[in-house]
C-alpha positions as CSV (number, residue, x, y, z in Angstrom):
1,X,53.3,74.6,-133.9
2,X,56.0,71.5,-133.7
3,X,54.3,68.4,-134.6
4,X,57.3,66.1,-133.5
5,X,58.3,65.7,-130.2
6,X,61.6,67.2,-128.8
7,X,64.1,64.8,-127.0
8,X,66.4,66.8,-125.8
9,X,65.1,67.4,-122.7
10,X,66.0,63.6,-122.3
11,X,68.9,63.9,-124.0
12,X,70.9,67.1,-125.8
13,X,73.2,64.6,-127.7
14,X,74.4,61.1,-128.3
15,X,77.4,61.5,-126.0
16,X,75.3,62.2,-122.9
17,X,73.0,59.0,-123.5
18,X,76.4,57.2,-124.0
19,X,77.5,58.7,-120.7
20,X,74.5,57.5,-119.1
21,X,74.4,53.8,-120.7
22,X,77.7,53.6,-118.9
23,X,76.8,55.0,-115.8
24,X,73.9,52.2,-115.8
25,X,76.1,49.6,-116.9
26,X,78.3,50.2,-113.5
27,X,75.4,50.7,-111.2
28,X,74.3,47.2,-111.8
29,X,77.5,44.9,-110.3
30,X,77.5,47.7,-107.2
31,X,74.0,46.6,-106.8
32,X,75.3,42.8,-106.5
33,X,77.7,43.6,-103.9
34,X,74.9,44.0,-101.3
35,X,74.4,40.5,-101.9
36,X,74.2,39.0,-97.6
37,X,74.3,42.4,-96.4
38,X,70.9,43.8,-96.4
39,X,70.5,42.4,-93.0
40,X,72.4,45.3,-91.5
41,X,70.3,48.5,-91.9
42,X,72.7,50.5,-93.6
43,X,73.3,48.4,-96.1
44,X,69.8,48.1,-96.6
45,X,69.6,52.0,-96.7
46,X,72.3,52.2,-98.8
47,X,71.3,49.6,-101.4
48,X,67.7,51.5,-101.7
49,X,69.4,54.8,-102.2
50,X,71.1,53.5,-105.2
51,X,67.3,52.1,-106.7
52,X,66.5,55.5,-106.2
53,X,68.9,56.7,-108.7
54,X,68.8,54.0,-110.9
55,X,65.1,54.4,-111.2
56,X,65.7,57.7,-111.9
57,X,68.5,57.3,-114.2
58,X,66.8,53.8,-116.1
59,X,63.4,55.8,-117.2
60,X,65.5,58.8,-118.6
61,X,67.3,56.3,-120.8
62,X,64.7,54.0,-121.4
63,X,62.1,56.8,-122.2
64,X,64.7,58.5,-125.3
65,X,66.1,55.0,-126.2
66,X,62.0,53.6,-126.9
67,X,61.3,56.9,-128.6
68,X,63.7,57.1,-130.9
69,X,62.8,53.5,-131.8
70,X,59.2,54.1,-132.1
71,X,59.8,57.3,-134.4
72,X,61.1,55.2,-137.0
73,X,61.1,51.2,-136.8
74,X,63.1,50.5,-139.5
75,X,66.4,52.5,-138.2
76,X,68.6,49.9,-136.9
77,X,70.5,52.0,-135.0
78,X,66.8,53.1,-133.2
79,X,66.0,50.1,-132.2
80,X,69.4,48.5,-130.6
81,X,69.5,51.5,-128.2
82,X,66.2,49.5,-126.5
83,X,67.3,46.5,-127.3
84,X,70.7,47.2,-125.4
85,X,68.7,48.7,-122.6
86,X,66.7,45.5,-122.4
87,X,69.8,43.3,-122.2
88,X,71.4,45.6,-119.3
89,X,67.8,45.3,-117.2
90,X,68.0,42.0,-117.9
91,X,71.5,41.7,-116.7
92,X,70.4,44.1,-113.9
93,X,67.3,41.4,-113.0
94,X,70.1,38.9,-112.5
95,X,72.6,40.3,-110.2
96,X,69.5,41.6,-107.7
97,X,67.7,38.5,-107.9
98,X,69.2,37.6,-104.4
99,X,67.2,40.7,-102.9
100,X,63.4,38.9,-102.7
101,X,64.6,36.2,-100.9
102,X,67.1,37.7,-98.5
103,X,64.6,40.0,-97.5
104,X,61.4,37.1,-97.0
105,X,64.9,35.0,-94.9
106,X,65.2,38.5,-92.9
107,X,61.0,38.5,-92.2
108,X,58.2,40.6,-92.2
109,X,58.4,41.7,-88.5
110,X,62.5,42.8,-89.3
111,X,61.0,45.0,-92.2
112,X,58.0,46.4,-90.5
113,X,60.8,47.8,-87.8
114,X,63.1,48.6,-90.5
115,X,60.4,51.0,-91.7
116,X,59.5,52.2,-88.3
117,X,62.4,53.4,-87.3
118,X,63.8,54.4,-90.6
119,X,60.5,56.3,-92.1
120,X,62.3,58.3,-94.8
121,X,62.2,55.1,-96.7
122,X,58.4,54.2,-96.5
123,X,58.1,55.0,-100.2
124,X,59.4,51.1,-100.5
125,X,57.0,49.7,-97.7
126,X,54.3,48.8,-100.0
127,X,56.7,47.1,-102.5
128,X,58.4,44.9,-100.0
129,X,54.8,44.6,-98.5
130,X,53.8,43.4,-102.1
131,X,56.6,40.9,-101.6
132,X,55.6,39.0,-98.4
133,X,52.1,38.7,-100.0
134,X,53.1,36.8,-102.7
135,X,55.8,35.2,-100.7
136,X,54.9,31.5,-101.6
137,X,55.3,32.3,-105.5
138,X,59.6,33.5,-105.0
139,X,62.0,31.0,-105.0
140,X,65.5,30.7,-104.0
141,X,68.1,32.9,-104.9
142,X,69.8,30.4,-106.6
143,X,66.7,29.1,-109.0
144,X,65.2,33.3,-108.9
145,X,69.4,33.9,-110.6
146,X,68.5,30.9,-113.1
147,X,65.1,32.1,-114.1
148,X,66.6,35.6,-114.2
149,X,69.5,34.5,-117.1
150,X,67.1,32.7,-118.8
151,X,64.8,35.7,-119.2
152,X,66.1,37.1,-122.3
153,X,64.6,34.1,-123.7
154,X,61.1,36.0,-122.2
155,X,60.8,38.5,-125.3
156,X,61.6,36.7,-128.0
157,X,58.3,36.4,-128.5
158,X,57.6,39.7,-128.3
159,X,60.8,40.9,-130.3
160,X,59.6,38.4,-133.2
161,X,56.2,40.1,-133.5
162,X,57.6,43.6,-133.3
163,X,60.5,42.8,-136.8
164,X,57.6,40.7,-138.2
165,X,54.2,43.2,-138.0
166,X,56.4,46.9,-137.5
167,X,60.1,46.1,-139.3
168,X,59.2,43.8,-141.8
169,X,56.2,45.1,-142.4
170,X,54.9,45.2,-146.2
171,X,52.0,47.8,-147.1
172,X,49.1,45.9,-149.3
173,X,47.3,47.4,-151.9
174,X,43.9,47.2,-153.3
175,X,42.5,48.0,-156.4
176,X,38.8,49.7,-156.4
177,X,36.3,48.8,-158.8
178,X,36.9,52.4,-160.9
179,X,40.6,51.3,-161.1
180,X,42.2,53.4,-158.3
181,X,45.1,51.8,-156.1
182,X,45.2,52.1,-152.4
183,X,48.2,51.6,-150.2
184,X,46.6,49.8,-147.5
185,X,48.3,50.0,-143.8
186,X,47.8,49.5,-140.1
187,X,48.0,53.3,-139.5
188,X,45.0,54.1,-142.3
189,X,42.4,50.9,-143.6
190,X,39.9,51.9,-140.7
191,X,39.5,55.6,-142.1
192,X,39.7,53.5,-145.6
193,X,36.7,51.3,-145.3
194,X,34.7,54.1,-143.5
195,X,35.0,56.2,-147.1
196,X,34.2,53.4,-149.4
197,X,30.3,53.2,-150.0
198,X,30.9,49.9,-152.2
199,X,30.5,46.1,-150.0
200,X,33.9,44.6,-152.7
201,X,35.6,47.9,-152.4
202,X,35.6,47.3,-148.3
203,X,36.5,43.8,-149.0
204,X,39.2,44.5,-151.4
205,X,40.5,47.0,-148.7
206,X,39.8,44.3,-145.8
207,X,42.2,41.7,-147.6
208,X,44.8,43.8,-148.3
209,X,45.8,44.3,-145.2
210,X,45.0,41.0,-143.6
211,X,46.7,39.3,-146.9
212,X,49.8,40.2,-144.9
213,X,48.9,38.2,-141.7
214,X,47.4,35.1,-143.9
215,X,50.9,34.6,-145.4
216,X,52.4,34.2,-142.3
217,X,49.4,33.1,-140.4
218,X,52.3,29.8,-139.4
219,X,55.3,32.2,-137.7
220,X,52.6,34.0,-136.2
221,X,50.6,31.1,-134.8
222,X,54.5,29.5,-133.6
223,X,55.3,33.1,-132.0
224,X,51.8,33.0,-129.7
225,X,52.5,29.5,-129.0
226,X,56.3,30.6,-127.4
227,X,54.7,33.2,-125.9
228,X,52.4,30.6,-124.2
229,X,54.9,28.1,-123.2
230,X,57.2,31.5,-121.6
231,X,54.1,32.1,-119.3
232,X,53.3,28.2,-118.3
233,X,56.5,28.1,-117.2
234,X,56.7,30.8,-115.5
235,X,53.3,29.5,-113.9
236,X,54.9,26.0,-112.9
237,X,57.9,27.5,-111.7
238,X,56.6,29.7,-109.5
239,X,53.2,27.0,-108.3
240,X,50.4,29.2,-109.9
241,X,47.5,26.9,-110.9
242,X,46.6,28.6,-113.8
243,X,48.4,31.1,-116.2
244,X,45.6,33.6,-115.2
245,X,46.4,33.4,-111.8
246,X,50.1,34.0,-112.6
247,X,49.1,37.5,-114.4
248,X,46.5,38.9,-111.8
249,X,48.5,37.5,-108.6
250,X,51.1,40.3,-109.0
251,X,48.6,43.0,-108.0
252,X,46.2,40.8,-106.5
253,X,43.3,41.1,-108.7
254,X,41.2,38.4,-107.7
255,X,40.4,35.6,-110.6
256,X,36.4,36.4,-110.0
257,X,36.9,39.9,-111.3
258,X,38.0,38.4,-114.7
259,X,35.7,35.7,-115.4
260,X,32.9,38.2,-114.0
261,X,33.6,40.4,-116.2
262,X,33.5,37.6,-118.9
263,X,30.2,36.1,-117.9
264,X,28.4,39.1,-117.7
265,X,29.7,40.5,-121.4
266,X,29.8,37.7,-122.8
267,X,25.8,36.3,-121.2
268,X,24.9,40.2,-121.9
269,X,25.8,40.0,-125.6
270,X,22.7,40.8,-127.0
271,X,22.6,44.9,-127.1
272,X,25.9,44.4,-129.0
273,X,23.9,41.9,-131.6
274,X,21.2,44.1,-131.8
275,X,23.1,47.0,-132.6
276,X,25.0,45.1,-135.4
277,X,21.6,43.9,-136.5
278,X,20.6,47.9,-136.5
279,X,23.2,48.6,-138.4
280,X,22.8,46.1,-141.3
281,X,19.2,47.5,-141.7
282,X,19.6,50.9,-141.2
283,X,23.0,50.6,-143.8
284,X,21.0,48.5,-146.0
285,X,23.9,45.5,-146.0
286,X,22.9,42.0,-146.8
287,X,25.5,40.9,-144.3
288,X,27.0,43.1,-141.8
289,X,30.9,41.9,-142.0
290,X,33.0,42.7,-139.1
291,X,34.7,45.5,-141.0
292,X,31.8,47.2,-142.0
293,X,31.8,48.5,-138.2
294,X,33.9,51.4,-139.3
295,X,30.8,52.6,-141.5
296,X,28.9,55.8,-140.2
297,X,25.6,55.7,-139.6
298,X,25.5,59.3,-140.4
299,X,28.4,61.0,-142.2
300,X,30.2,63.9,-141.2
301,X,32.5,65.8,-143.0
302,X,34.0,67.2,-139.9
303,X,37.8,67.5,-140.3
304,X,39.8,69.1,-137.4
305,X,43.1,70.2,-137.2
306,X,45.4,68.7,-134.6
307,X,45.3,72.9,-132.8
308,X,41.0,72.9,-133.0
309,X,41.3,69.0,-132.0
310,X,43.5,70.3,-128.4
311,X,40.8,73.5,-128.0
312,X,37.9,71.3,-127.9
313,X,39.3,68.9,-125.6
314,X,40.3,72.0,-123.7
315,X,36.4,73.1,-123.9
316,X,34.9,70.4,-122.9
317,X,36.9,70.2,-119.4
318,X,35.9,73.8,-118.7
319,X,34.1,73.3,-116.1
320,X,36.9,71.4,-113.9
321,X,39.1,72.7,-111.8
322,X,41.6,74.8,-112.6
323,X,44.5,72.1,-111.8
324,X,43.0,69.7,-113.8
325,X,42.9,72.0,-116.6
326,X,46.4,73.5,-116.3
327,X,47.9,70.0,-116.1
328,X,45.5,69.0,-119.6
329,X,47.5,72.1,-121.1
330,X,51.1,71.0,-119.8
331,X,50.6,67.5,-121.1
332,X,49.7,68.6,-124.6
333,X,52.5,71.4,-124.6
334,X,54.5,71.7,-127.8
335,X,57.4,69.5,-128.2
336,X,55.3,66.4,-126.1
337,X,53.1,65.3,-128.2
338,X,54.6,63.2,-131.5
339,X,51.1,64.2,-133.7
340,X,51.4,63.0,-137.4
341,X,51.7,59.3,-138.9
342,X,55.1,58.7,-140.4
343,X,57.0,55.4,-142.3
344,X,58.3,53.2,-140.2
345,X,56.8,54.9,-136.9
346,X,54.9,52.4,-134.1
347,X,51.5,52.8,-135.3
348,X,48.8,53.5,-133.0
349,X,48.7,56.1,-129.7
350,X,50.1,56.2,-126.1
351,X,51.2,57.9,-123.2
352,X,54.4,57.5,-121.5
353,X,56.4,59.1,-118.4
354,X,56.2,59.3,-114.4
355,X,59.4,58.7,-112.5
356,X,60.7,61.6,-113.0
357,X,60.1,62.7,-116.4
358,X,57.2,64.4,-117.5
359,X,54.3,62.6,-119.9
360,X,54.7,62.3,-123.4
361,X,52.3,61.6,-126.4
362,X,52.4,59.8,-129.3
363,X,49.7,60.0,-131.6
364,X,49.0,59.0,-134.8
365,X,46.7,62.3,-136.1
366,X,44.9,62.1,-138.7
367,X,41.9,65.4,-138.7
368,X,38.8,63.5,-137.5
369,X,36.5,63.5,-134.8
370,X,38.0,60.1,-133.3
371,X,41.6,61.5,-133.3
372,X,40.0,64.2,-130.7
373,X,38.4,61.6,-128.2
374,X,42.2,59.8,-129.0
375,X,43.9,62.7,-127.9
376,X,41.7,63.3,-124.8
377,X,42.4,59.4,-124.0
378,X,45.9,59.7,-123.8
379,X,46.0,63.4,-122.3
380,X,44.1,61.3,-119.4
381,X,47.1,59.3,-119.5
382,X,49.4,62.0,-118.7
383,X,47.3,63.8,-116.3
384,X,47.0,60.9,-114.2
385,X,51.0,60.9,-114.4
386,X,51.2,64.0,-113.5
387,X,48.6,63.8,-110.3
388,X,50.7,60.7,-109.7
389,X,54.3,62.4,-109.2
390,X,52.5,64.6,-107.0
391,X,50.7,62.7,-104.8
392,X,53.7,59.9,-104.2
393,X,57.3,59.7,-103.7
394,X,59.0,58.6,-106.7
395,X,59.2,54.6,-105.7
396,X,55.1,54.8,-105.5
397,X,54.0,56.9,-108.5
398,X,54.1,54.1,-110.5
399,X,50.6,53.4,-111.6
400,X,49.2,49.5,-113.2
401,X,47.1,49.3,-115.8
402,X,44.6,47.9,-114.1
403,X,43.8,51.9,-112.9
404,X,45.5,53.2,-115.7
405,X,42.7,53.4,-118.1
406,X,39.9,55.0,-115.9
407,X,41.5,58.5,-116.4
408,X,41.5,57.7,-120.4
409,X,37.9,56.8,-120.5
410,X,36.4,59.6,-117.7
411,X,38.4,62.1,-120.5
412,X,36.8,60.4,-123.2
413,X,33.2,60.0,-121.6
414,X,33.5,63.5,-120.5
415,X,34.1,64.9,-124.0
416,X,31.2,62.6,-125.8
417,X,28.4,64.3,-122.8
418,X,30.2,68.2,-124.6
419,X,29.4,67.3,-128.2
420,X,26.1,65.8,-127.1
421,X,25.3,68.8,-125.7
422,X,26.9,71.6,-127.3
423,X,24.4,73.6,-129.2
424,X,21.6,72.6,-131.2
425,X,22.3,69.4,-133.0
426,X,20.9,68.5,-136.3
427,X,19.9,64.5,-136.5
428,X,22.9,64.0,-138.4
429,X,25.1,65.0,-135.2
430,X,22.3,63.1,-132.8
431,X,23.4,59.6,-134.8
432,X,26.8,60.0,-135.3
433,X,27.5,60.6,-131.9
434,X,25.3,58.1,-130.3
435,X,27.3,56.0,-132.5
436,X,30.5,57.0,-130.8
437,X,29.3,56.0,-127.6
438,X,28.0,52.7,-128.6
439,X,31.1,52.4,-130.4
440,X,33.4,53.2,-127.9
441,X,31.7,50.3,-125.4
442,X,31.6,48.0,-128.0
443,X,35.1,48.2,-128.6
444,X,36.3,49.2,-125.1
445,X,33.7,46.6,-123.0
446,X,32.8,43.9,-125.4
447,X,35.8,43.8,-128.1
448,X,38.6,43.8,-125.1
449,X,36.4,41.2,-122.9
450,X,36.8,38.8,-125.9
451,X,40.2,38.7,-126.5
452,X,40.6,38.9,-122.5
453,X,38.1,35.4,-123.6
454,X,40.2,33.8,-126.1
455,X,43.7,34.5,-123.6
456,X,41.9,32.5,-121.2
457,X,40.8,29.5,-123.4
458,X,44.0,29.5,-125.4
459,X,45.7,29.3,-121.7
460,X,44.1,26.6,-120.4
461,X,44.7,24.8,-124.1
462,X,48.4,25.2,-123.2
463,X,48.4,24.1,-119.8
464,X,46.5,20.9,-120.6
465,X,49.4,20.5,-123.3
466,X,47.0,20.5,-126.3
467,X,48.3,21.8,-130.2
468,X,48.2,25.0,-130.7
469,X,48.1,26.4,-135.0
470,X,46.8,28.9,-136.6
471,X,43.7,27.0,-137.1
472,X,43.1,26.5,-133.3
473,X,43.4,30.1,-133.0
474,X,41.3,31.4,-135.6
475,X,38.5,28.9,-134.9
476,X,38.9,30.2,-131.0
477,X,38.6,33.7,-132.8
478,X,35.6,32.7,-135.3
479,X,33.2,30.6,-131.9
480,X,33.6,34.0,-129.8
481,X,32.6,36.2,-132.8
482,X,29.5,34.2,-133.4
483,X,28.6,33.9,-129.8
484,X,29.2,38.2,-128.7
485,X,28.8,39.8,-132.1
486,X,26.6,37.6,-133.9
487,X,29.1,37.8,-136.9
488,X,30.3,34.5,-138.9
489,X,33.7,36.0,-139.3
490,X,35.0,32.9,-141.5
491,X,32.7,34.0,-144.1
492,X,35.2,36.9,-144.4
493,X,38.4,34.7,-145.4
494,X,41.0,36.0,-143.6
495,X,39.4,37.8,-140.3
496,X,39.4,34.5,-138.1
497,X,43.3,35.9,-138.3
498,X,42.5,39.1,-136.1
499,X,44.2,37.4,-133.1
500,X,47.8,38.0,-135.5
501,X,47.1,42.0,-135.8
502,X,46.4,42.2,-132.0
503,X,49.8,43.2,-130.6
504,X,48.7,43.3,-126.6
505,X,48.3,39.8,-127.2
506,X,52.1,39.3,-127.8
507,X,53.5,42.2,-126.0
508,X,51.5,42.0,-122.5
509,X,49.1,38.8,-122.3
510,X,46.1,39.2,-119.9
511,X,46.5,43.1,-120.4
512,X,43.5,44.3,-122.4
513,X,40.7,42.8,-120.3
514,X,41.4,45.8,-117.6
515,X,40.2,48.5,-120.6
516,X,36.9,47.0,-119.8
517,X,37.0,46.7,-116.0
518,X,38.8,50.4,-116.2
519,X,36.1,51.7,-118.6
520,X,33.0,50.5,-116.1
521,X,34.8,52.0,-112.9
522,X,35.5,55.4,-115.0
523,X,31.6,55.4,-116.7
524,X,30.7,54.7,-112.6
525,X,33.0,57.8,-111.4
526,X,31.9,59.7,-114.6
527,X,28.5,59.3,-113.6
528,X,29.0,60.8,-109.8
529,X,31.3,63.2,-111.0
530,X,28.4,64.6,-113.8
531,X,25.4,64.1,-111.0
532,X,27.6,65.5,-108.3
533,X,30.2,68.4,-107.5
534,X,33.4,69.4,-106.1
535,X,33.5,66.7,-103.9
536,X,32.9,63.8,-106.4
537,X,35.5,65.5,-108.2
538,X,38.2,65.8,-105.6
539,X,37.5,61.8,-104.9
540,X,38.4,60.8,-108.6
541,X,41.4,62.9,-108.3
542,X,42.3,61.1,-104.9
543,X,42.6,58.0,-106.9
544,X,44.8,59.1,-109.6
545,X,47.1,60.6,-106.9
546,X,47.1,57.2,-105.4
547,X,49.6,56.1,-108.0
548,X,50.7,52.6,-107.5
549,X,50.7,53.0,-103.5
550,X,48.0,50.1,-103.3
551,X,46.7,47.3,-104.8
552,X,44.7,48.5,-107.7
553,X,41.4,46.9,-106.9
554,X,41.4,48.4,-103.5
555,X,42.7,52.0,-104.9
556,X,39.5,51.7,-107.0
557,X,37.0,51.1,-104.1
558,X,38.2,53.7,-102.3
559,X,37.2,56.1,-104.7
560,X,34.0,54.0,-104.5
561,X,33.6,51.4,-107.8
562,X,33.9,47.7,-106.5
563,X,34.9,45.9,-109.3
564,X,34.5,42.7,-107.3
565,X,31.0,42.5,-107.7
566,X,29.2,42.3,-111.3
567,X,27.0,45.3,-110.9
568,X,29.6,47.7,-112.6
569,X,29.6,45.6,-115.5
570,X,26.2,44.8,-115.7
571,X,25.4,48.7,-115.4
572,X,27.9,49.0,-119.0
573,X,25.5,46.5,-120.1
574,X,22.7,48.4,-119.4
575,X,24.0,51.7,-120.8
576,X,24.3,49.6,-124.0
577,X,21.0,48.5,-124.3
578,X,19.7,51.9,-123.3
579,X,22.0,53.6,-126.4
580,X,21.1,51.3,-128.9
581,X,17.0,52.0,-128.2
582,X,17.8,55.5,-128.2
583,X,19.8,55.0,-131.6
584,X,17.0,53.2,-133.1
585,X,14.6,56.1,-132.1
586,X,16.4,58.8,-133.6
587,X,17.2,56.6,-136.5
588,X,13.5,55.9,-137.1
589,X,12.3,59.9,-136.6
């Protein structure tokens, strides 16, 4: 089987992306000329024809231009074919940056008869609908042109942290008490640490990958801080109060649902402590340091390849229906799914696609149990693409992340209840996998909701125009350890530093809180799905063909979760107190 993906489906050869590049390039000034002429509806018509095709024609592009960058980092070449493309969308942002206000001059009754009596182009009603709801946050043409050049100046943030944690990345290395060497990276010191039985071998493993991030602990902390002053002015100039607000306003996601979600995990803290304080006892440690996490409880020698890994996430959907399981098939189809580690390649996993392409997978395989639940994550990525393109027109298929990560976590929750109950399992299994579901809300619920914590308090620090180091950071990091995990992470040198090896926090601020709010809608939908039938099932699968044809929030209480209320959180709460009993039965049998 082909472990790498195969672009050419995107692309045969460099001459055809060239073609394309230029193609784009001319599409954007014939975009400008409609400046003061949407008024007339074929103009109008006429202009959102041509978004059609450049949506069409911009995802093709940017989809081979970000994978051939994320194959291999350190290919120059790789990565100017995205930066290029990020130039022309910029460049592209500013000659259309007179289309949100003409159309709020034109009105909302003009558009709503535009729609009416033209209906073939209702796949842009909730967009412009979108606009006139956040109507009091666009400006002028005129100043929306002048934010619009200045926005290159937007990812230079972001671009910093990619050269200095990806391209100028340097691999540590620690030396174990018997005298072996380890190459320590991003891609392997968690399956490191979980194989080292000795507390200063973990440590020694620990350091040398966060040595990395203490000697530039200064351009890191001056790269969040630009990244913070990019988003409070984008706050003042558009007359948010609050950096929050600025992030959730876009898809209406009211402020409550955020800091309800972070009063009840961070108030509801304890079944994590307890857990980490079962752990230390069960493991024997004097101190349970953050990186010991990564420690079994139970060992298993379990090694799959990345062929069983796709049968038994295959297996454990079985019992769906048979779309669901042809589409879980198509999405992990030879030649869309990039499976092994390589030098230089983005490290982690994702899914990308929709808007005409089909889903594609990157993974970072490495033969254990958690690269299965990985793959099943991001297969419910690509299914949810997939239902996506099929339930909306092309200008609605768009999904945000805010929904994004329910089809992940029903995969993964799904294929936890299989291996729980597949066969007889010895005590060994019983731990270890009770361990993966703690773990998984732990790091999903608790872990995201406090770095979703530390965005919010490191906001408000910039908008009251207080310093921001690498000290404030850490000790932001080090107070929200103590208080959810219990931990004393400055004991541990260099940890208080984990906010410089969190990438979301650079790439997409006020992103990773919605894996929890996504993770206790799914365990909710999970739940009716596993105590119901067909029709449960057909209403989870009416939200992922929802796409991005509504606000998110309201997409998700229509398949029944409202994430308005803290009940949904406070039931992920409960499941973790109930886990970690069970875990300390089984433990003690």
């Amino acid at each position: 089987m082909n472990y790498d993906w195969d672009l050419s489906g995107l692309y045969a050869d460099e001459e055809s992306y060239r073609k394309d590049v230029e193609t784009f390039k001319k599409m954007i000034p014939e975009l400008g000329s409609y400046k003061g002429r949407l008024s007339d509806d074929e103009s109008l018509k006429a202009y959102f024809d041509l978004q059609v095709k450049l949506e069409l024609l911009v995802n093709r592009l940017y989809a081979y231009a970000s994978s051939k960058a994320d194959l291999d980092r350190r290919v120059v070449e790789n990565v100017s074919k995205e930066n290029e493309l990020m130039n022309l969308l910029r460049d592209l942002n500013g000659q259309t940056s007179f289309f949100d206000p003409e159309v709020l001059a034109m009105g909302k009754a003009r558009m709503d008869a535009f729609f009416a009596k033209h209906p073939d182009y209702s796949q842009f009603d909730f967009s412009i609908r979108k606009l006139f709801d956040s109507q009091e946050h666009v400006l002028s043409s005129d100043k929306e042109k002048i934010i619009s050049d200045y926005s290159a100046f937007s990812s230079v943030g972001r671009n910093l942290y990619s050269t200095l944690s990806v391209g100028d990345y340097v691999s540590g290395k620690a030396t174990m008490k018997d005298g072996r060497e380890i190459v320590v990276t991003t891609a392997n010191w968690t399956n490191l640490i979980a194989e080292e039985k000795d507390p200063e071998d973990r440590k020694a493993i620990f350091e040398a990958l966060y040595r990395y991030f203490d000697a530039h602990k200064n351009t890191y902390a001056e790269i969040y801080s630009l990244s913070l002053q990019e988003q409070l002015g984008e706050m003042k100039a558009r007359g948010y109060r609050s950096i929050l607000e600025e992030h959730l306003d876009g898809n209406k996601i009211p402020t409550d649902v955020f800091l309800n979600l972070v009063e009840v995990a961070h108030d509801g803290a304890k079944p994590l402590q307890d857990y980490y304080e079962l752990r230390r006892k069960y493991l024997g440690l004097e101190k349970h340091r953050s990186y010991d996490r990564f420690l079994e409880l139970a060992k298993s020698d379990t090694k799959v390849s990345y062929e069983e890994a796709r049968e038994i996430f295959f297996a454990s959907i079985d019992r769906f229906p048979e779309d669901f399981k042809a589409k879980a098939r198509e999405v992990s189809a030879e030649g869309m799914v990039d499976v092994l580690p390589k030098d230089g390649k983005r490290t982690g996993a994702y899914s990308r696609g929709g808007g005409g392409l089909k889903p594609m997978i990157l993974l970072n395989f490495q033969g254990t149990l958690e690269d299965v639940f990985t793959l099943a994550h991001e297969s419910g990525h690509s299914i949810h693409t997939l239902y996506s393109e099929e339930g909306q027109p092309l200008m609605k298929q768009d999904y945000t992340i805010f929904v994004a990560e329910i089809a992940s976590t029903f995969n993964e929750h799904n294929l936890l209840d299989y291996l729980l109950n597949k066969g007889e399992l010895t005590k060994a299994d019983k731990i270890s996998l009770l361990q993966k579901a703690i773990d998984e809300i732990a790091s999903t619920f608790y872990r995201q909701t406090l770095f979703g914590e530390y965005e919010l308090i490191a906001s408000r620090m910039a908008e009251k125009g207080e310093p921001i180091d690498y000290q404030v950071l850490s000790d932001i990091m080090a107070k929200l350890y103590k208080e959810y995990y219990g931990i004393d992470i400055r004991e541990e040198i260099y940890k208080p530093l984990v906010w410089c090896y969190i990438p979301h926090l650079f790439y997409t601020p006020f992103y990773v809180y919605q894996y929890a709010t996504s993770f206790s809608a799914s365990l909710e939908l999970y739940k009716r799905v596993k105590e119901g039938g067909e029709e449960d099932f057909r209403r989870y699968v009416s939200l992922l063909k929802m796409g991005g044809s509504d606000y998110p929030i309201n997409e998700v209480i229509k398949a029944g979760v409202d994430l308005t209320s803290k009940e949904p959180f406070q039931a992920v709460v409960d499941r973790m107190a109930k886990l970690v009993e069970e875990l300390k039965k089984v433990l003690e049998e």
